[in-house]
Biopython code that builds the backbone (N, CA, C, O; Angstrom):
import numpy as np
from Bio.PDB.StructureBuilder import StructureBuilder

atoms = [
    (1, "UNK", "N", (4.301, 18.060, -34.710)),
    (1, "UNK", "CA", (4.103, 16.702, -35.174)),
    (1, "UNK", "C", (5.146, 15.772, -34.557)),
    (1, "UNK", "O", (4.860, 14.681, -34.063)),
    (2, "UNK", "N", (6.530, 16.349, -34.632)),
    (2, "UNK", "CA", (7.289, 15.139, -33.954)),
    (2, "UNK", "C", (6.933, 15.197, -32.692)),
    (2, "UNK", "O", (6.870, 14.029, -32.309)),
    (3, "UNK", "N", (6.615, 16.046, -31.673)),
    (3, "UNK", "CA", (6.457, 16.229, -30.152)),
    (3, "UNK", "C", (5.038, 15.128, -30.173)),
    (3, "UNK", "O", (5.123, 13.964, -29.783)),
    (4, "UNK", "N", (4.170, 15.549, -30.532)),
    (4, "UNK", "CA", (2.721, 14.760, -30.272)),
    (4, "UNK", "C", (3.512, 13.146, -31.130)),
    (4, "UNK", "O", (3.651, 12.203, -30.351)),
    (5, "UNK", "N", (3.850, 12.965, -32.217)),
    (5, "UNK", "CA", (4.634, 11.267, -32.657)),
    (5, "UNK", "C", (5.128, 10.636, -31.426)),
    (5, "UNK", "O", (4.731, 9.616, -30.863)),
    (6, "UNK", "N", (6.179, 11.538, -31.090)),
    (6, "UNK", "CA", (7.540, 10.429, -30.081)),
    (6, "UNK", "C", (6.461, 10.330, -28.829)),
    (6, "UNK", "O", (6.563, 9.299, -28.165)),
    (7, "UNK", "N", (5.389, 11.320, -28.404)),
    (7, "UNK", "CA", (4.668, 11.062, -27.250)),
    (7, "UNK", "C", (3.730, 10.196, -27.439)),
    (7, "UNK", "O", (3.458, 9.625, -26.383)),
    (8, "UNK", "N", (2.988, 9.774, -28.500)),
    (8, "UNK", "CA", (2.336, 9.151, -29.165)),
    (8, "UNK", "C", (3.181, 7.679, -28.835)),
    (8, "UNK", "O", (2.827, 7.055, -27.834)),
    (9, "UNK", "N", (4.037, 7.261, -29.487)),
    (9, "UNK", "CA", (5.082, 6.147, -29.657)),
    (9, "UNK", "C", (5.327, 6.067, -28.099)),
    (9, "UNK", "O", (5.171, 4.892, -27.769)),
    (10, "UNK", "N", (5.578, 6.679, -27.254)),
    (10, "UNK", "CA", (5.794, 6.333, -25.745)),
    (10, "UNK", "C", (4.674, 5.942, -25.079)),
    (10, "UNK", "O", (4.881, 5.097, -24.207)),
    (11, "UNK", "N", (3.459, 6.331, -25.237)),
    (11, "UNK", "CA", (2.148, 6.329, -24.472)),
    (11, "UNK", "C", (1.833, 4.489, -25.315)),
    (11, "UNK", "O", (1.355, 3.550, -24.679)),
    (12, "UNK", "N", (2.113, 4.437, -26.315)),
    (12, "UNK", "CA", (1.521, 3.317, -27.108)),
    (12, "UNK", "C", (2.035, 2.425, -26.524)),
    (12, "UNK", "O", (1.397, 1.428, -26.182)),
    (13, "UNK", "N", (3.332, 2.594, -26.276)),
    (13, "UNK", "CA", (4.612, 1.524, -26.003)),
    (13, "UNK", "C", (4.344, 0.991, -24.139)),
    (13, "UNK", "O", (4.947, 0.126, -23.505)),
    (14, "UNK", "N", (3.120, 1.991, -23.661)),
    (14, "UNK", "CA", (3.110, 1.549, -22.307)),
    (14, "UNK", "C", (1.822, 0.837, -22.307)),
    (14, "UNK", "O", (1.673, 0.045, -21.376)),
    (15, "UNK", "N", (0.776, 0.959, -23.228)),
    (15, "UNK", "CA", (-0.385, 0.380, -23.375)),
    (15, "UNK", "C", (-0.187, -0.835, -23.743)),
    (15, "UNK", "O", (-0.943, -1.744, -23.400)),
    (16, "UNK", "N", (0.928, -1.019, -24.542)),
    (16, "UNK", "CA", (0.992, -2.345, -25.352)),
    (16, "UNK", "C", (1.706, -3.351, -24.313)),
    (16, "UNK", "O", (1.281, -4.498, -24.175)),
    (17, "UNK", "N", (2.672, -2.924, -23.680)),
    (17, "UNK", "CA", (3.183, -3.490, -22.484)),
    (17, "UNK", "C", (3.390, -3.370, -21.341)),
    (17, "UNK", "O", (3.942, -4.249, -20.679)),
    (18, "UNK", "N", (2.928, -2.079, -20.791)),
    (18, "UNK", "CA", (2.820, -1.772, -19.212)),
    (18, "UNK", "C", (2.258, -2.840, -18.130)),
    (18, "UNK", "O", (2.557, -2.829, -16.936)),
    (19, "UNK", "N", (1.203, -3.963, -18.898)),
    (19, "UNK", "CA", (0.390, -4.164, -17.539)),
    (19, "UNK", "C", (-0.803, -4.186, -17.978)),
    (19, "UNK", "O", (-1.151, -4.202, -19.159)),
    (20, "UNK", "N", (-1.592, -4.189, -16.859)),
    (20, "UNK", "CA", (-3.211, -4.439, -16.719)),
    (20, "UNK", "C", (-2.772, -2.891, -15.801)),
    (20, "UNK", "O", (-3.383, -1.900, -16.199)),
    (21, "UNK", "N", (-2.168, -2.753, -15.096)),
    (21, "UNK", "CA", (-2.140, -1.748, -14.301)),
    (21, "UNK", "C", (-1.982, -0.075, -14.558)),
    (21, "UNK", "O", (-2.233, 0.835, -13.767)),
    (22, "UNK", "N", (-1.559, -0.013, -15.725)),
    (22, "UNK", "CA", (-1.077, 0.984, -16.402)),
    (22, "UNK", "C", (-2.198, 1.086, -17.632)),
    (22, "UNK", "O", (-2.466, 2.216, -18.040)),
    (23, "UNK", "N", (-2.893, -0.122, -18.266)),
    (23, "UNK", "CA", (-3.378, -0.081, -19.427)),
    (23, "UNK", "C", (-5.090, 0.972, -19.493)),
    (23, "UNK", "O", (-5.558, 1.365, -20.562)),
    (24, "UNK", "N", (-5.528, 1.148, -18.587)),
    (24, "UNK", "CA", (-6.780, 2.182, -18.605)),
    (24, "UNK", "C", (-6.074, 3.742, -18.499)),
    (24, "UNK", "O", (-6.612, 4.437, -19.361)),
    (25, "UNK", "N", (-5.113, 4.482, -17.782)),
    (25, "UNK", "CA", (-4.326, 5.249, -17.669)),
    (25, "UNK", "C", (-4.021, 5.208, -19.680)),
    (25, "UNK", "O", (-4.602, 5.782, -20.601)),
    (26, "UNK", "N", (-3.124, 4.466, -19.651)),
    (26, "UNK", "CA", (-2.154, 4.787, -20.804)),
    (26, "UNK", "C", (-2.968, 4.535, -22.524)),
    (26, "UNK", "O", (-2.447, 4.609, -23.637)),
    (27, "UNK", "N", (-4.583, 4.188, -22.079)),
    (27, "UNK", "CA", (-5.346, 4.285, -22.888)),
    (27, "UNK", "C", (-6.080, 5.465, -22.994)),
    (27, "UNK", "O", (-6.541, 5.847, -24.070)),
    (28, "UNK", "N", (-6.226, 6.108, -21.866)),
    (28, "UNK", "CA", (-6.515, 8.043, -22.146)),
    (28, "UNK", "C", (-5.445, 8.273, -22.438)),
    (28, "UNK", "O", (-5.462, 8.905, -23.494)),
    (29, "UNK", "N", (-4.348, 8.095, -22.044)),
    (29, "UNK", "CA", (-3.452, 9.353, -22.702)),
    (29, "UNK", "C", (-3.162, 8.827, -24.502)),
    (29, "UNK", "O", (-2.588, 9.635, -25.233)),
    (30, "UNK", "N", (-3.476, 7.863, -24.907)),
    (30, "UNK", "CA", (-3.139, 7.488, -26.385)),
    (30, "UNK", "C", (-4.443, 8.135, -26.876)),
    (30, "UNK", "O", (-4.348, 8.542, -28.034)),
    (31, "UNK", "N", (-5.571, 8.323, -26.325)),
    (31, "UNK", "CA", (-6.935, 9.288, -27.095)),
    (31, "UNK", "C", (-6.680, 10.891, -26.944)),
    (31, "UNK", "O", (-6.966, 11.772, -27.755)),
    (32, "UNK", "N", (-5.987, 11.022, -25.526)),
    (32, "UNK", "CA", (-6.344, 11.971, -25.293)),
    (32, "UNK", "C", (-5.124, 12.721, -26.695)),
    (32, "UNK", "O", (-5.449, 13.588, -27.507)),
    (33, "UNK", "N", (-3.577, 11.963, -26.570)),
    (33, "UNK", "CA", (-3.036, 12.955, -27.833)),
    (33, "UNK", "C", (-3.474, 12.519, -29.060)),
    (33, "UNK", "O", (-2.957, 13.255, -29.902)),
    (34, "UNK", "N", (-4.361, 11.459, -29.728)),
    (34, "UNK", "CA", (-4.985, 11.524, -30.973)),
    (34, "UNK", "C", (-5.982, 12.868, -31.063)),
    (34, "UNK", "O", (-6.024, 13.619, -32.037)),
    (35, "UNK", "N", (-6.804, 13.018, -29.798)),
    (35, "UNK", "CA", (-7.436, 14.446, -30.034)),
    (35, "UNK", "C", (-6.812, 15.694, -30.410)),
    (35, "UNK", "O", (-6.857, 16.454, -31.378)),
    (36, "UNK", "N", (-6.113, 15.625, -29.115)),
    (36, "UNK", "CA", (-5.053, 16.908, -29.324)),
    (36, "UNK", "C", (-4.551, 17.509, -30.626)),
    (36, "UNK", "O", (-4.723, 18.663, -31.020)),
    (37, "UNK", "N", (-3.693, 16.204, -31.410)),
    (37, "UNK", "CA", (-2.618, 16.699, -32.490)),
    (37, "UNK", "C", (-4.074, 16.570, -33.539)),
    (37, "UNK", "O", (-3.851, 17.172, -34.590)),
    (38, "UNK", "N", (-5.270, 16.039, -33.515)),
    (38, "UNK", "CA", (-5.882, 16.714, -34.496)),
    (38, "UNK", "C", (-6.566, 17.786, -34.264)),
    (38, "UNK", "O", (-6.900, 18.347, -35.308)),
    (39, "UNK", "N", (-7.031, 18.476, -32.985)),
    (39, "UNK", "CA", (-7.088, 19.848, -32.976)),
    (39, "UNK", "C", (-6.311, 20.689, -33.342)),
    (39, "UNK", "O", (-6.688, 21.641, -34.025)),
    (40, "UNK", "N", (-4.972, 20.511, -32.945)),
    (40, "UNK", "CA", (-3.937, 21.325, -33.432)),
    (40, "UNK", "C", (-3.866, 21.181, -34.954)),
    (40, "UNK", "O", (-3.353, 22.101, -35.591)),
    (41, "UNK", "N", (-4.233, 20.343, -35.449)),
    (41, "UNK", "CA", (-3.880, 20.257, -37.223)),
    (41, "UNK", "C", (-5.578, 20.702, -37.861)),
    (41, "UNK", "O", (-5.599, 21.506, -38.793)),
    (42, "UNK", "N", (-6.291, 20.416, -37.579)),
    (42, "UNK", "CA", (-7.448, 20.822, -38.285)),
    (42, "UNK", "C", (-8.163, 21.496, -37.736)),
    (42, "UNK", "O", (-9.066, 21.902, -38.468)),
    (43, "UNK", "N", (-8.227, 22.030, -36.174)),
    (43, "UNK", "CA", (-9.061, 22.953, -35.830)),
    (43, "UNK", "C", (-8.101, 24.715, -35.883)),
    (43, "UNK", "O", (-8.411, 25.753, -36.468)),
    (44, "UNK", "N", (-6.955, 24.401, -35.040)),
    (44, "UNK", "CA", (-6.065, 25.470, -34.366)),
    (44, "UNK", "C", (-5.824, 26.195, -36.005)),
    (44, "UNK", "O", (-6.011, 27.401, -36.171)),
    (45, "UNK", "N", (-5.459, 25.422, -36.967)),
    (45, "UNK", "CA", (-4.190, 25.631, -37.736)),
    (45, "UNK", "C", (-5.623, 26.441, -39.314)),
    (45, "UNK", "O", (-5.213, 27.279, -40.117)),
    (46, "UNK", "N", (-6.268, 26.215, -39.332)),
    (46, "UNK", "CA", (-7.365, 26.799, -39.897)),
    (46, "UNK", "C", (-7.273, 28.158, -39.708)),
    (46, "UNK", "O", (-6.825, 29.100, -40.363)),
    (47, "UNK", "N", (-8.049, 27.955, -38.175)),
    (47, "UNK", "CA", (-7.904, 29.294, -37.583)),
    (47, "UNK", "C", (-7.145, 30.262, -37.620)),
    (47, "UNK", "O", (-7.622, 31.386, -37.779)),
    (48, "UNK", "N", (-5.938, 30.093, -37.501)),
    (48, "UNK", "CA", (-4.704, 30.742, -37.278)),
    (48, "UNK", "C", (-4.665, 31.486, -38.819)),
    (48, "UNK", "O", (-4.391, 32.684, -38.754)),
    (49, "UNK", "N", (-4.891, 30.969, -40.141)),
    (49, "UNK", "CA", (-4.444, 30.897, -41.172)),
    (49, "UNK", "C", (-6.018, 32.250, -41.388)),
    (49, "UNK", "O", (-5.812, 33.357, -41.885)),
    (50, "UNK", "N", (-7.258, 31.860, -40.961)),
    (50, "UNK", "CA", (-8.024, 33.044, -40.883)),
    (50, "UNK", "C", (-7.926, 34.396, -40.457)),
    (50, "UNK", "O", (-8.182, 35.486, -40.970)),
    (51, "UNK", "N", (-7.283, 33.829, -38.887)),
    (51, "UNK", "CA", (-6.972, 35.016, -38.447)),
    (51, "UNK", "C", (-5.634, 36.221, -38.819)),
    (51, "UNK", "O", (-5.436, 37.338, -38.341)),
    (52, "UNK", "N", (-5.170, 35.748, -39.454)),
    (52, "UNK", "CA", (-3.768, 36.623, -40.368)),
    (52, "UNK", "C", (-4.025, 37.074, -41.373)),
    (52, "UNK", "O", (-3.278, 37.952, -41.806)),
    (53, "UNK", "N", (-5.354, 36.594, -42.265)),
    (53, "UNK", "CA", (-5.568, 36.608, -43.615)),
    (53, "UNK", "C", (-6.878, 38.084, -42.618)),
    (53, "UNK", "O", (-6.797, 39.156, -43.218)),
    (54, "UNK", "N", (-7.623, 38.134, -41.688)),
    (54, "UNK", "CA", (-7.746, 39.478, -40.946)),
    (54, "UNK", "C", (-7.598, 40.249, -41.168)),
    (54, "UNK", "O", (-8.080, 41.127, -41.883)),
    (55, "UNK", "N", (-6.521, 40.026, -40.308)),
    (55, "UNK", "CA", (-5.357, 41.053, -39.507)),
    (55, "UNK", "C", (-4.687, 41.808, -40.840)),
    (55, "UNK", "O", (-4.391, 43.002, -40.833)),
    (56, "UNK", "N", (-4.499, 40.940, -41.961)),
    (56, "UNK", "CA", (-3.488, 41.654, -43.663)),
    (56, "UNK", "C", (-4.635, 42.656, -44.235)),
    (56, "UNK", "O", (-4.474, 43.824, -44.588)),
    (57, "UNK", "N", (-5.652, 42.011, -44.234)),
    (57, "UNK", "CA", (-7.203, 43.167, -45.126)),
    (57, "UNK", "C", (-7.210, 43.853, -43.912)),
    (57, "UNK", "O", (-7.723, 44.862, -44.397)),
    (58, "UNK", "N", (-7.048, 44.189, -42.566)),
    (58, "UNK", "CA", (-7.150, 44.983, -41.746)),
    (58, "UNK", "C", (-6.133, 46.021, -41.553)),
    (58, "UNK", "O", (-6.516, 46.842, -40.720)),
    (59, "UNK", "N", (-4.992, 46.269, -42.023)),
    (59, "UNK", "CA", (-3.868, 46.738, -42.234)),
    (59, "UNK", "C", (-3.882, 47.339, -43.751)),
    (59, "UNK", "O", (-3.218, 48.331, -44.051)),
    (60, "UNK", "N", (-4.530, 46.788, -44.475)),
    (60, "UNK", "CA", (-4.783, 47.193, -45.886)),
    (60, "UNK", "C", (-5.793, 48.418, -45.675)),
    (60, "UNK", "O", (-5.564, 49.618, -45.832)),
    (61, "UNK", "N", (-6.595, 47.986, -45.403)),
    (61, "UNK", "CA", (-7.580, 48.855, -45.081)),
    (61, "UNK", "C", (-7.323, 49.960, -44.701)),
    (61, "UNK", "O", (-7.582, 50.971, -45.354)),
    (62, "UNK", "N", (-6.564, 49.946, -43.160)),
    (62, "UNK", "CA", (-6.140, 51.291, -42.568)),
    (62, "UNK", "C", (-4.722, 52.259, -43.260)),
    (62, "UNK", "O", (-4.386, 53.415, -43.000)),
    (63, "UNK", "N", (-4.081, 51.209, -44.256)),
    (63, "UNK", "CA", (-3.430, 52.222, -45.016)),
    (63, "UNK", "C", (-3.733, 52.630, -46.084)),
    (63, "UNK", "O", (-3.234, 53.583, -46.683)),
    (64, "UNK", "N", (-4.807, 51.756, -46.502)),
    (64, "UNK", "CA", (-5.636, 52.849, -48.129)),
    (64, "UNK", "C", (-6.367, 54.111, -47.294)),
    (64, "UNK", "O", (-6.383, 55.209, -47.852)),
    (65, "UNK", "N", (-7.059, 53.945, -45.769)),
    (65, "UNK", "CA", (-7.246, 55.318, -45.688)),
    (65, "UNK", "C", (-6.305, 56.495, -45.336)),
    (65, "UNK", "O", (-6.554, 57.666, -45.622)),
    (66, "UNK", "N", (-5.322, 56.114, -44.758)),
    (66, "UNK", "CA", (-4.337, 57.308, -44.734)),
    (66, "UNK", "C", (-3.626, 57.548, -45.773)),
    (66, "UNK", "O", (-2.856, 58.499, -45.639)),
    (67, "UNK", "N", (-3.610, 56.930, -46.932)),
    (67, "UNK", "CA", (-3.186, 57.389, -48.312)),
    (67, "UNK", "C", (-3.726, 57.564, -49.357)),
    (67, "UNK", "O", (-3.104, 57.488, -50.417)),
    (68, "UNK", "N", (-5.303, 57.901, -49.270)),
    (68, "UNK", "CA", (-6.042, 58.346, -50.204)),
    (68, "UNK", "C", (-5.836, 60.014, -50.167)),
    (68, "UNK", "O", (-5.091, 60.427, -49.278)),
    (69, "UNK", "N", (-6.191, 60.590, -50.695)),
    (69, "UNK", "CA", (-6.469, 62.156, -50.295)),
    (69, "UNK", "C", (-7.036, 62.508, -50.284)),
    (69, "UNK", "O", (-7.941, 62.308, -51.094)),
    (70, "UNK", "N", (-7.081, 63.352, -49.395)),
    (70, "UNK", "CA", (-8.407, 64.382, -48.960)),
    (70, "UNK", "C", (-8.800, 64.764, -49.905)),
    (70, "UNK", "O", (-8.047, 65.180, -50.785)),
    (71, "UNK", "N", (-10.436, 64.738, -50.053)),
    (71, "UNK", "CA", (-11.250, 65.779, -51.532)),
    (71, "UNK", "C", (-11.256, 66.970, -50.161)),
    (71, "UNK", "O", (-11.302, 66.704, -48.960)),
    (72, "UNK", "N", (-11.177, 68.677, -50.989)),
    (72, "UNK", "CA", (-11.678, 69.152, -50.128)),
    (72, "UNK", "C", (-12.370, 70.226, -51.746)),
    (72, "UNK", "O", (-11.895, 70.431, -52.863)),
    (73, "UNK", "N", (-13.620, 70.649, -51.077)),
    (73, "UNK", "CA", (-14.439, 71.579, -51.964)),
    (73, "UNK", "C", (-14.178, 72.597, -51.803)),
    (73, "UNK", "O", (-13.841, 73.128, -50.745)),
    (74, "UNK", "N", (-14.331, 73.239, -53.251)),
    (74, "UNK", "CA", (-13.045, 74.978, -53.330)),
    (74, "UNK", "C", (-14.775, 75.555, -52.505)),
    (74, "UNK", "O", (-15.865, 74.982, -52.532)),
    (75, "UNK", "N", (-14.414, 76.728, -51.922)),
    (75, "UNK", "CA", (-15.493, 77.608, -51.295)),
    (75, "UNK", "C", (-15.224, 78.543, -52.322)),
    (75, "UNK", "O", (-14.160, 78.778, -52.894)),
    (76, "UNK", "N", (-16.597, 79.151, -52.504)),
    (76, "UNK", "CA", (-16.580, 80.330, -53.519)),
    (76, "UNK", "C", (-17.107, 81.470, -52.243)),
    (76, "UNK", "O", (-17.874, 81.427, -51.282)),
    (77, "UNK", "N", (-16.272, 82.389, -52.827)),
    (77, "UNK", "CA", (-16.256, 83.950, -52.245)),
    (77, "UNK", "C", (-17.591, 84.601, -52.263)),
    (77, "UNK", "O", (-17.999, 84.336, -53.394)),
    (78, "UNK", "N", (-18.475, 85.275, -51.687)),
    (78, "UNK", "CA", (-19.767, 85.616, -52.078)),
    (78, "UNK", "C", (-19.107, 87.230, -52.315)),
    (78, "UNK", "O", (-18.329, 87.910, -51.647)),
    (79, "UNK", "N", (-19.787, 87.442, -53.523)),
    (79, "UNK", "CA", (-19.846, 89.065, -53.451)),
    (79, "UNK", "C", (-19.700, 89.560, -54.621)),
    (79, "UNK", "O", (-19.714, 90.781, -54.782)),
]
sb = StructureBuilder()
sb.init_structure("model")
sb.init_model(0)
sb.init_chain("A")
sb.init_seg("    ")
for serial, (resi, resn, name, xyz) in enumerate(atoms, 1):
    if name == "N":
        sb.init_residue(resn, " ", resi, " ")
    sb.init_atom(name, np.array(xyz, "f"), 0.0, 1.0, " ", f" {name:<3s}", serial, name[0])
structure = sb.get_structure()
């Protein structure tokens, strides 16, 4: 958030006064990091929070099976 802000605040600061020359340039880059830092906040950060919540029931999983115990059935003797 502060990295995408202060870049945010610099890109703005050249749109608002760079020029005519600078102002189509420095108007993608003020969309392009409004996209960005909301991918990173509502697409990336979702995700991320899915994929761990995974990865924990996936780890759960593989240690309830190595710590259950074996059933094993008694064999009866014939005779």
């Amino acid at each position: 958030m502060l990295t995408s802000g202060l870049t945010f605040l610099t890109v703005l600061s050249l749109f608002l006064f760079g020029g005519e020359v600078l102002h189509g340039f420095s108007f993608a880059l003020v969309i392009g990091i409004l996209i960005g830092t909301y991918s990173s906040i509502a697409v990336a950060a979702p995700m991320l929070v899915a994929y761990q919540d995974w990865r924990t029931a996936k780890a759960r999983a593989g240690q309830a099976a190595v710590a259950a115990p074996v059933k094993r059935e008694k064999v009866r003797a014939k005779g």
